[in-house]
C-alpha positions in Angstrom: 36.4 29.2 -142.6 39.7 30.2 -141.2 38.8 33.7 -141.6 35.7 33.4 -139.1 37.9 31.4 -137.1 40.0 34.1 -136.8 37.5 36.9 -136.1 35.3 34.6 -133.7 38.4 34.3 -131.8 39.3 37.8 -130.6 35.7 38.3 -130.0 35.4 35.2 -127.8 38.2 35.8 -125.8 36.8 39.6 -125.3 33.3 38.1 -124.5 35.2 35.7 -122.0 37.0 38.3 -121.1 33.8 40.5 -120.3 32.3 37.3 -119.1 35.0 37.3 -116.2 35.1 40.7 -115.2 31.5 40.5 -115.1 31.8 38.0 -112.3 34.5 39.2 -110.9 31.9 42.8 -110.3 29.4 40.2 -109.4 31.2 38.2 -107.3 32.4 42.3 -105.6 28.6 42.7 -105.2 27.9 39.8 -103.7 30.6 40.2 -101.3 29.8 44.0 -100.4 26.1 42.7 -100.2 27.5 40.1 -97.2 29.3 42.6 -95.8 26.7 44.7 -95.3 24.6 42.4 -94.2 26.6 41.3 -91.5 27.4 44.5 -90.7 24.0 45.4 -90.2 23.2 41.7 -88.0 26.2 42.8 -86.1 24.9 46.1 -85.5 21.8 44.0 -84.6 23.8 42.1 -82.1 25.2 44.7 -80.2 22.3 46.9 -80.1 20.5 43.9 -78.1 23.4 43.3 -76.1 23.0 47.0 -75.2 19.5 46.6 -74.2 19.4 43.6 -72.9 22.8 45.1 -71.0 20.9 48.1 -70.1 17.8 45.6 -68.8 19.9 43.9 -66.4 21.6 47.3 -65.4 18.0 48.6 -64.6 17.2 45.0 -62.6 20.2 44.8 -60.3 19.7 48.7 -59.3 16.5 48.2 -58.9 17.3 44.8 -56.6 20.0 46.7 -55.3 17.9 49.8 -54.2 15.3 47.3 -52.8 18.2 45.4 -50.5 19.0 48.4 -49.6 16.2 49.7 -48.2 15.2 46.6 -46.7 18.6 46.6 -44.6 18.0 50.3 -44.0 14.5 49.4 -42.6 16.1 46.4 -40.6 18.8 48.4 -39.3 16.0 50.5 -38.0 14.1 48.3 -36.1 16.9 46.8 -34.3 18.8 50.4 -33.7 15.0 51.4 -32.2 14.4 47.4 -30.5 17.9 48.0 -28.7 16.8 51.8 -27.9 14.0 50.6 -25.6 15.7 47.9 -24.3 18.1 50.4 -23.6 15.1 52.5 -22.2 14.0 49.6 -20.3 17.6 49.3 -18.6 18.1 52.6 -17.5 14.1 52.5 -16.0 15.0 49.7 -13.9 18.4 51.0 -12.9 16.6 54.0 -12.4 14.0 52.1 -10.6 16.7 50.0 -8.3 18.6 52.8 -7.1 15.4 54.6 -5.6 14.8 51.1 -3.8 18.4 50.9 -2.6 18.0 54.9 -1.5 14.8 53.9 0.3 16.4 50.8 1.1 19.7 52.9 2.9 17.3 55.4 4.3 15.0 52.5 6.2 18.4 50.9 7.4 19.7 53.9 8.5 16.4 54.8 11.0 16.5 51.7 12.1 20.1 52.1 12.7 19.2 55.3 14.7 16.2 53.5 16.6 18.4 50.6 17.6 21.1 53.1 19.0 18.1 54.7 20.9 17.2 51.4 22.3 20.3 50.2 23.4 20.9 53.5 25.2 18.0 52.7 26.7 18.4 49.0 27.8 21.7 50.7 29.3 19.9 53.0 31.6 17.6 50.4 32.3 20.1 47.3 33.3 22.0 49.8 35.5 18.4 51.0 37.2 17.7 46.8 37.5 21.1 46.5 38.4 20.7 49.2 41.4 17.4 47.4 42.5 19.1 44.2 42.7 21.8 45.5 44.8 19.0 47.2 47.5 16.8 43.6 47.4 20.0 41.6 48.0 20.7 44.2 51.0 17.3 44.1 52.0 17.1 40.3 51.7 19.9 40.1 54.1 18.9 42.2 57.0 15.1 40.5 56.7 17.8 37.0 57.1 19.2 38.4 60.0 16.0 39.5 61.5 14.3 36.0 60.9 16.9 34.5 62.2 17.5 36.2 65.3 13.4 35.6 65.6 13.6 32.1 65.4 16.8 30.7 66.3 17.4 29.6 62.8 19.9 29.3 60.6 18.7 30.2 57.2 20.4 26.6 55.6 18.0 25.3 58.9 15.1 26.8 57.7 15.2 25.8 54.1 15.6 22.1 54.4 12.8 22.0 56.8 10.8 23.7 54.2 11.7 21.7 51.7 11.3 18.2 53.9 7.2 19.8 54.0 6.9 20.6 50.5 8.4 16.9 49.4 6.2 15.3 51.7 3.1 17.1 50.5 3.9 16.6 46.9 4.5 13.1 47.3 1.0 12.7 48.7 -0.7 14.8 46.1 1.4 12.4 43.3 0.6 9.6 44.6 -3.0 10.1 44.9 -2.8 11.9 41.9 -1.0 8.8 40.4 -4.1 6.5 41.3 -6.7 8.8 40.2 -5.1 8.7 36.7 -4.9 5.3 37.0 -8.2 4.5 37.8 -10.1 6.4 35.5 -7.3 5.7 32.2 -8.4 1.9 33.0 -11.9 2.3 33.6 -11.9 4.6 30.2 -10.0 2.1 28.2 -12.1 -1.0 29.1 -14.8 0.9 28.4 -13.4 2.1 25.0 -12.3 -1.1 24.1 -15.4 -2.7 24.7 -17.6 0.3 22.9 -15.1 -0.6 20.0 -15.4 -4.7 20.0 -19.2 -4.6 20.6 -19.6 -1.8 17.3 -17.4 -3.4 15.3 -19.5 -7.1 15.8 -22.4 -5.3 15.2 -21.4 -3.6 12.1 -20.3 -6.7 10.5 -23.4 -8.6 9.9 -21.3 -11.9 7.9 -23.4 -14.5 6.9 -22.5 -17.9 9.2 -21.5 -20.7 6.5 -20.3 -24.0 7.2 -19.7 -25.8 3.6 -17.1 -28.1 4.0 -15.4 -30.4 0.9 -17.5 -33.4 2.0 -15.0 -37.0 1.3 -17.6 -38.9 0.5 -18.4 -40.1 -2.8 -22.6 -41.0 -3.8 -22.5 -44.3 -6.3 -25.6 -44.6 -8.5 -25.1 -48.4 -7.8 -22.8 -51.1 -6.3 -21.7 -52.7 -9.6 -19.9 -49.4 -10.4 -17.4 -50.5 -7.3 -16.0 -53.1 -9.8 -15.6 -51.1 -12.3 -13.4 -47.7 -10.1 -11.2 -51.3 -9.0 -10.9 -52.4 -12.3 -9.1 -55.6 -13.1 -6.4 -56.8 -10.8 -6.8 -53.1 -9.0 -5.2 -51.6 -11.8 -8.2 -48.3 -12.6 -7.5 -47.3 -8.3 -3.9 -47.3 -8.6 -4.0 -45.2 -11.4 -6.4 -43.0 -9.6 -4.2 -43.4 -6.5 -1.2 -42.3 -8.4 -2.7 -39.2 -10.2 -4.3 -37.6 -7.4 -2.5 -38.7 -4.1 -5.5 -39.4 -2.5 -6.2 -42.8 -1.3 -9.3 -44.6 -2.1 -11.5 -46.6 0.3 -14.2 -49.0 -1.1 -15.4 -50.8 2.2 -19.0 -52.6 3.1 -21.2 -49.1 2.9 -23.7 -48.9 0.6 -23.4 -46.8 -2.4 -20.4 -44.7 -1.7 -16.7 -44.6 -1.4 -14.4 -42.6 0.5 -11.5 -40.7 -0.6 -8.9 -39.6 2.0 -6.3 -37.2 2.3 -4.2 -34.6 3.9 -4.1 -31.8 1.1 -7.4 -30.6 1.0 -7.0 -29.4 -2.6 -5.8 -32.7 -3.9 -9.1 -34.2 -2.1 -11.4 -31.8 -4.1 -9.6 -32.2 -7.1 -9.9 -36.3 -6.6 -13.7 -35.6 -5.7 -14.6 -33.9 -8.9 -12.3 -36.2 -10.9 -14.0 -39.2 -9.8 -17.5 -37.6 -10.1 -16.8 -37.1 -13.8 -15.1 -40.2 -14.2 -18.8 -41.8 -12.6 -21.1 -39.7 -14.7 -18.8 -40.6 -18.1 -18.8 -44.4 -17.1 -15.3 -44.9 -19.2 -13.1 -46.2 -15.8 -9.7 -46.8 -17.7 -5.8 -45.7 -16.7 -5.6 -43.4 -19.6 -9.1 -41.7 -18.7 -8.5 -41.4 -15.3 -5.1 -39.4 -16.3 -7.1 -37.4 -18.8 -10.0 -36.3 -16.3 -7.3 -35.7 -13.2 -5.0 -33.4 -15.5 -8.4 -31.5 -17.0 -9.9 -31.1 -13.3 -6.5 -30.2 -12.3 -6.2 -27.2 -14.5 -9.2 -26.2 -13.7 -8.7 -26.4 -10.5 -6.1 -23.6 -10.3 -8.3 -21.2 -12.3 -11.1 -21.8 -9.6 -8.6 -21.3 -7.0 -7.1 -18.3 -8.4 -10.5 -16.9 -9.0 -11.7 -17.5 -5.3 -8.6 -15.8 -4.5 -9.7 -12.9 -6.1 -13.5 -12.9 -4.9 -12.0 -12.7 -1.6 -10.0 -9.9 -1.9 -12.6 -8.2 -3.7 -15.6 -8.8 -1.0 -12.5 -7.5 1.6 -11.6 -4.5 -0.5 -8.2 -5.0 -0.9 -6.4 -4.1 -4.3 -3.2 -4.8 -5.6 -2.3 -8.0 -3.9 0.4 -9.9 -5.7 -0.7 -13.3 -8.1 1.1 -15.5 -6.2 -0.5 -14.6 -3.0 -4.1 -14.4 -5.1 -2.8 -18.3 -5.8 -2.3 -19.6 -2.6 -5.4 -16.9 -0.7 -7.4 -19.1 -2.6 -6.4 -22.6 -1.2 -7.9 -21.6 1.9 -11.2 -22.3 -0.1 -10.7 -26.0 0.8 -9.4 -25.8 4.2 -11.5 -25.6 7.2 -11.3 -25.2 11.0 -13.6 -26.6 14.0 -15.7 -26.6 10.3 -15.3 -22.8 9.9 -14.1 -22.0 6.6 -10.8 -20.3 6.8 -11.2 -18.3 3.4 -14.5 -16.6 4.6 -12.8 -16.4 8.1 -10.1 -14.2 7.0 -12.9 -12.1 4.8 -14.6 -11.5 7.7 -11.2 -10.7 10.1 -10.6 -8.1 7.4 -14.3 -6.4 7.7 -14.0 -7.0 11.5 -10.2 -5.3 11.5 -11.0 -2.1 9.5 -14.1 -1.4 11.5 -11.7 -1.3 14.4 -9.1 0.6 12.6 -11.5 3.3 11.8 -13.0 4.0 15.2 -9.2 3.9 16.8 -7.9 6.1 13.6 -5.2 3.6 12.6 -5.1 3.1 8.6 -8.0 0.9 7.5 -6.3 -0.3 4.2 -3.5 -2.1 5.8 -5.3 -3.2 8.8 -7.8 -4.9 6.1 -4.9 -5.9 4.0 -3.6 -8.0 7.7 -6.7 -9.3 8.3 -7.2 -10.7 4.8 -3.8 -11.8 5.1 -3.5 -13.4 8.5 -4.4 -17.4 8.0 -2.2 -17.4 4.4 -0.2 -19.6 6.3 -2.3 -22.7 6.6 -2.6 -23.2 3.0 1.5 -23.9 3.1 1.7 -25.4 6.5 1.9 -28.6 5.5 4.0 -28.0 3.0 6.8 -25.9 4.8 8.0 -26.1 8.8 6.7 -23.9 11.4 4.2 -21.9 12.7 1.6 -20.9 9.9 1.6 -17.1 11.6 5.4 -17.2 10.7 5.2 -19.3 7.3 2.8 -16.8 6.3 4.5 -13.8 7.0 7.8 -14.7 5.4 5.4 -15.6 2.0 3.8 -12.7 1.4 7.1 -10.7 2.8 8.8 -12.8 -0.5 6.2 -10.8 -2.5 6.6 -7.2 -1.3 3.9 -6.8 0.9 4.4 -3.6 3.9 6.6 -4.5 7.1 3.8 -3.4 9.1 1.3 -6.0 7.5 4.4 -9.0 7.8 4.6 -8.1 11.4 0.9 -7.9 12.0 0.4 -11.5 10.6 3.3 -13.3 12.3 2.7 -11.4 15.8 -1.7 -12.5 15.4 -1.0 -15.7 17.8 1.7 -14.5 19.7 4.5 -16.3 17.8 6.3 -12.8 18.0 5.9 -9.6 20.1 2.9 -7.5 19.5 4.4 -4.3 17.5 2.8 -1.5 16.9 -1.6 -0.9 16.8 -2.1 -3.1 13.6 -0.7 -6.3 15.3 -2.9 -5.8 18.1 -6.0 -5.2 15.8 -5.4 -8.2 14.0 -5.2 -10.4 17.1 -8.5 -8.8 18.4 -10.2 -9.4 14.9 -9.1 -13.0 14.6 -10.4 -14.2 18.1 -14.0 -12.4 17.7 -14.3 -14.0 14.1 -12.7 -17.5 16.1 -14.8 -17.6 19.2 -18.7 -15.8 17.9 -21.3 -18.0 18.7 -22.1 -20.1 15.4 -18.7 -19.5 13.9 -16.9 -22.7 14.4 -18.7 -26.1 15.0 -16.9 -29.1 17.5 -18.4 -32.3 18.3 -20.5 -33.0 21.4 -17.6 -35.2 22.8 -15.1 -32.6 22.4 -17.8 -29.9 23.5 -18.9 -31.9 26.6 -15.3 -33.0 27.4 -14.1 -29.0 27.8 -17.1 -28.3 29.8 -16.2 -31.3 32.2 -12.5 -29.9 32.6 -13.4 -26.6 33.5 -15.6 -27.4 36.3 -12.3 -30.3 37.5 -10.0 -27.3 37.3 -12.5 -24.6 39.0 -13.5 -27.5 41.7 -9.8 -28.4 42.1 -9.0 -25.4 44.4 -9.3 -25.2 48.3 -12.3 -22.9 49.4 -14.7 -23.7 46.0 -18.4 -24.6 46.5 -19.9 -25.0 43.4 -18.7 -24.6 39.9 -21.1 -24.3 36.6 -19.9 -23.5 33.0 -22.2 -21.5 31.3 -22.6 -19.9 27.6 -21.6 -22.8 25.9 -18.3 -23.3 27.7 -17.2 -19.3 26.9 -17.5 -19.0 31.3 -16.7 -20.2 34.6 -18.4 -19.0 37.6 -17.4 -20.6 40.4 -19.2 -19.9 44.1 -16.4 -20.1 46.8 -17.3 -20.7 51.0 -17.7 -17.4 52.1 -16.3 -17.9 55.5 -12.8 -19.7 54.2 -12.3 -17.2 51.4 -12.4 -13.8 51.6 -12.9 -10.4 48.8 -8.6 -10.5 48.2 -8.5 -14.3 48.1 -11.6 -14.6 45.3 -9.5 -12.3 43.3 -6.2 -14.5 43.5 -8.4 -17.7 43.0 -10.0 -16.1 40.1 -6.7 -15.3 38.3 -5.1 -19.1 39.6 -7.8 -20.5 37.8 -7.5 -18.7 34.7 -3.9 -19.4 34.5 -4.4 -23.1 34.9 -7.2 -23.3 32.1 -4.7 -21.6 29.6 -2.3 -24.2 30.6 -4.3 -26.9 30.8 -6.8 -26.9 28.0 -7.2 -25.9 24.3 -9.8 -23.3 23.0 -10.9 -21.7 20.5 -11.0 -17.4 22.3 -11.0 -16.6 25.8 -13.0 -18.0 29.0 -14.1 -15.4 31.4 -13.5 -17.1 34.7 -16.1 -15.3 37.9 -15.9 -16.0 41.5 -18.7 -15.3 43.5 -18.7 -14.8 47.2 -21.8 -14.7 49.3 -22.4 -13.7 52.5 -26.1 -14.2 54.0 -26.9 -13.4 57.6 -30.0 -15.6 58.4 -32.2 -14.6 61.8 -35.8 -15.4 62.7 -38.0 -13.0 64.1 -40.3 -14.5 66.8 
């Protein structure tokens, strides 16, 4: 047993022994093997670091090469753009110093050919020079000879010359003077009446005489008790929200409302109309209706504001002045209504305008304009020419319009052809036949004053107003007033109408003189 021990001992440790070299070679192999294999992945490496070092070599030449050109080819184009502007340069330059050559060359002839000229002018101012010298010499010895003719001094001889030549021209002028006269008066009345008379019959305007009646229709009389309500109390309340006073006397089935703003009366009018037609009388109603009707009533007066400038053709005309243009709705004069009276002064104005060639816009734009005044009047102090002017002057309208309308009744001086225009328009519209309406006592009155005034003066016959009151003729005594008196009485009573009475245009005034010569043949 020991005996195997002993021999399985050496021959284990040899085996062991064999066993570790064995790995030990292995373990070599193994590590040779890695070796090589590395070596050969890092000879794997590199050679794609080569390429791929070799790739990007090839990329950036070839980018390189390609920038390169391109800033060769750019180079180019600008080295051959600044060649032809270059070119260009030296063309023009070229180009400006042949002008400046032709240029020098056409200043130096003229040069030359103003040298000639002025040599010229020399010769002849001493040749004009000589001639003046032998006139002045003959001038003086044909003195001396006239003068030793006539016994005159040549100082004499002028005066007296120039004594006839005044005297004659003074004549000539004069007569001259009151040709001119004559025939710029005889043309201009002419004129002016060619322009009146085409202008009237160009505007054909309808004649309208609404007027905002006061008067209020009552289906019955027991409605009476009803707009007095109890203890009065339904016509205060009317009373107090339309400032109109109402008037409930003995006539039958109606009831008056009066007052002095003509828009506050139309606006009562409809107000109580509704009021009537509803049959609810009561404080709070009555405030309802007036309020309602009274917004209304300034969109209808707006809108007839704007109808009126329309039918007028005017444009641009301010809201305010659209506002209070159409007020004039409601006011009236001798029953003409002012609103379609100012329409028909701005038709009547432009016609005029146009045949005198002043501007027809403004002159239209006056005319429209002209009366704004009256819808205020009562409201502010003065004159309505002037309170209109200074309102629609607040709202930018032209001087030459402001003027016009404040100068239309002679409030101001007349300035400038518009002004005068506007006056002319106003009294045609005013004093047409059919255009304004007075009573027969007021008619009749101003009839029966004209004929007083006319028969008032020394000398008159007979005096008869005709056409309605527009003229006087009056027949004088032939044998206490002669052709220059009838002229002077003529003009006397004139001024004394204007003085004395109030109408609506002019009154011609004619004085007739007669002479007959009566004898019988037997």
């Amino acid at each position: 047993m020991m005996l195997f021990a002993g021999i399985e001992t050496p021959i284990g440790l040899a085996a062991l022994a064999g066993g570790v070299i064995l790995g030990l070679l292995l373990a070599r192999w193994r590590e040779k093997c890695a070796r090589s294999a590395l070596a050969q992945q890092e000879q794997q490496i590199l050679q794609n670091a080569r390429r791929e070092a070799e790739a990007i070599t090839r990329e950036a030449r070839l980018a390189a090469t390609e920038e390169a050109m391109k800033l060769r080819q750019e180079n180019e184009q600008a080295l051959a753009a600044r060649r032809r502007e270059v070119s260009e340069a030296e063309q023009r330059l070229a180009q400006r110093e042949a002008l400046l050559a032709q240029q020098l060359k056409a200043a130096l002839e003229r040069e030359a050919a103003l040298e000639t000229q002025k040599q010229e002018c020399q010769r002849k101012a001493e040749i004009l020079a000589q001639q003046q010298e032998d006139l002045a010499a003959l001038m003086k010895q044909q003195r001396e000879r006239l003068e030793s003719l006539c016994h005159l001094s040549a100082e004499a001889a002028r005066a007296e010359l120039l004594r006839e030549v005044e005297a004659e021209t003074a004549h000539e002028a004069a007569a001259l003077a009151r040709r001119i006269l004559e025939e710029a008066r005889h043309t201009a009345d002419e004129k002016a009446r060619f322009i009146v008379s085409l202008a009237i019959q160009r505007y054909s305007g309808s004649l309208t005489f609404e007027s905002t009646t006061a008067t209020i229709a009552l289906p019955g009389e027991e409605i009476k008790g009803r707009i007095i309500g109890r203890e009065g109390r339904n016509i205060r309340a009317f009373e107090n929200a339309t400032g109109v006073t109402v008037l409930i006397d003995d006539t039958p089935n109606a009831v008056v409302l009066s007052g002095f703003d003509p828009v506050r009366r139309e606006i009562a009018r409809e107000a109580m109309q509704r009021l009537i037609q509803d049959g609810r009388i009561h404080p709070t109603r009555i405030e309802e209706v007036v309020a309602k009707v009274t917004q209304e009533m300034d969109e209808t007066i707006y809108r007839y504001g704007e109808q009126a400038a329309l039918r007028a053709g005017v444009n641009s005309l301010h809201p305010e002045i659209l506002k209070v243009l159409g007020r004039l709705h409601f006011r009236h004069s001798f029953s003409q209504n002012i609103l379609e009276h100012s329409v028909e002064v701005a038709h009547l104005a432009g016609l005029m305008a146009g045949e005198l060639g002043v501007d027809v816009a403004l002159s239209k734009r006056a005319g429209l304009l002209h009366d704004i005044g009256k819808a205020v009047s009562h409201e502010v102090e003065g004159a309505h020419a002037l309170v209109g002017a200074e309102l629609i002057k607040r709202h930018g309208e032209p001087e030459v319009v402001v003027k016009a309308v404040a100068a239309h009744h002679g409030d101001v001086e007349v300035d400038g052809p518009i002004s005068a225009i506007l006056a002319a328009a106003d009294a045609i519209s005013a004093s047409r036949p059919g255009a304004r309406i007075e009573t027969m006592t007021t008619y009749l009155k101003r009839v029966e004053d004209l004929e007083r005034i006319g028969r008032s003066f020394p000398g008159v016959d007979k005096c008869f107003a005709v056409q309605a009151g527009r003229e006087l003729r009056v027949l004088v005594q032939p044998e206490r007033v002669d052709d220059a008196q009838a002229l002077v009485l003529a003009r006397n009573i004139a001024r004394q109408i204007e003085e004395e009475l109030q109408y609506p245009g002019q009154i011609k005034v004619v004085v007739l003189r007669e002479t007959r010569c009566v004898e019988l043949a037997k």
